[in-house]
N, C-alpha and C positions, 0 to 999 in steps of 0.2 A: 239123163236119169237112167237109175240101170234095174233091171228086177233079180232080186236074188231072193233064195230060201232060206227059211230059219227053223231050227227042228225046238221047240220047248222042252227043257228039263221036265223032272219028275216034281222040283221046286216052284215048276210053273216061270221059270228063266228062260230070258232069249237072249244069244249074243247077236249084236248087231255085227253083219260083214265088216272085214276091214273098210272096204271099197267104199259101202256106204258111210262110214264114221269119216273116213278122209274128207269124202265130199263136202258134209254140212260142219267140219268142224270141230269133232268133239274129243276130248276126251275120258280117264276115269275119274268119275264126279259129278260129271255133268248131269243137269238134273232135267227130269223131261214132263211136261203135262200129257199124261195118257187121257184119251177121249174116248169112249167106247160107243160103235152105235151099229145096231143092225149084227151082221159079221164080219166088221170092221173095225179095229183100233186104230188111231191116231196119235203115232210119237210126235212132241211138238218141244224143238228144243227149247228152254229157257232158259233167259241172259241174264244172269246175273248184275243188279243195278249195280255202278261204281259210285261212291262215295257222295260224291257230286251230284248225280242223279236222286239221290236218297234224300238229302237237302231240300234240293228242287219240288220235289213233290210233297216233303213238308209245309217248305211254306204255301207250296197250293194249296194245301189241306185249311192251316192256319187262315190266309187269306181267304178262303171260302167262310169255315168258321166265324171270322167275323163278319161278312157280310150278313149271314145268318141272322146272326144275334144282332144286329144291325137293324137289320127286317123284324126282329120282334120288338125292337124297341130297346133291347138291352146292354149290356157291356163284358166285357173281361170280369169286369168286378163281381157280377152275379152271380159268377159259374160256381164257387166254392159252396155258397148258400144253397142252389140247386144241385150239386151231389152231396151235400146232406141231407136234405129234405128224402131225394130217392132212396139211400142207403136207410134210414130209418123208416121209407114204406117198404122195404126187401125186395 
């Protein structure tokens, strides 16, 4: 782990050290969760899911979904009838 400085633009921009981007990986694009707390920021790099993955957590979504509706008693079949009902309460 290495500690280096970073001076802030006038844009309120920081470049990240070469030294450090090699280490974790990154390059131009890469997107980061900032975390702020105290007088601390938190760069936290994120991974862009692959294809595969994006899937994957579909159908966890889906298979959750219906256990849901499952637990109320109800079906696939329902769903259209109840986003009508809510679009006509706004």
């Amino acid at each position: 782990m290495r500690v280096e400085t970073a001076k802030m633009s006038s844009k309120g921009q920081l470049v990240i050290p070469a030294a450090a981007r090699q280490e974790i990986g990154v390059e131009e694009g890469t997107l980061f969760a900032v975390v702020a707390f105290g007088d601390t920021i938190l760069l936290k790099k994120m991974e862009r899911p692959t294809g595969e993955q994006l899937w994957k957590d579909l159908d966890r979504i889906a298979e959750e979904g219906k256990k849901r509706l499952e637990a109320k008693g109800m079906t696939e079949k329902d769903i259209p009838g109840i986003v009508e009902r809510r679009r006509k309460k706004g």
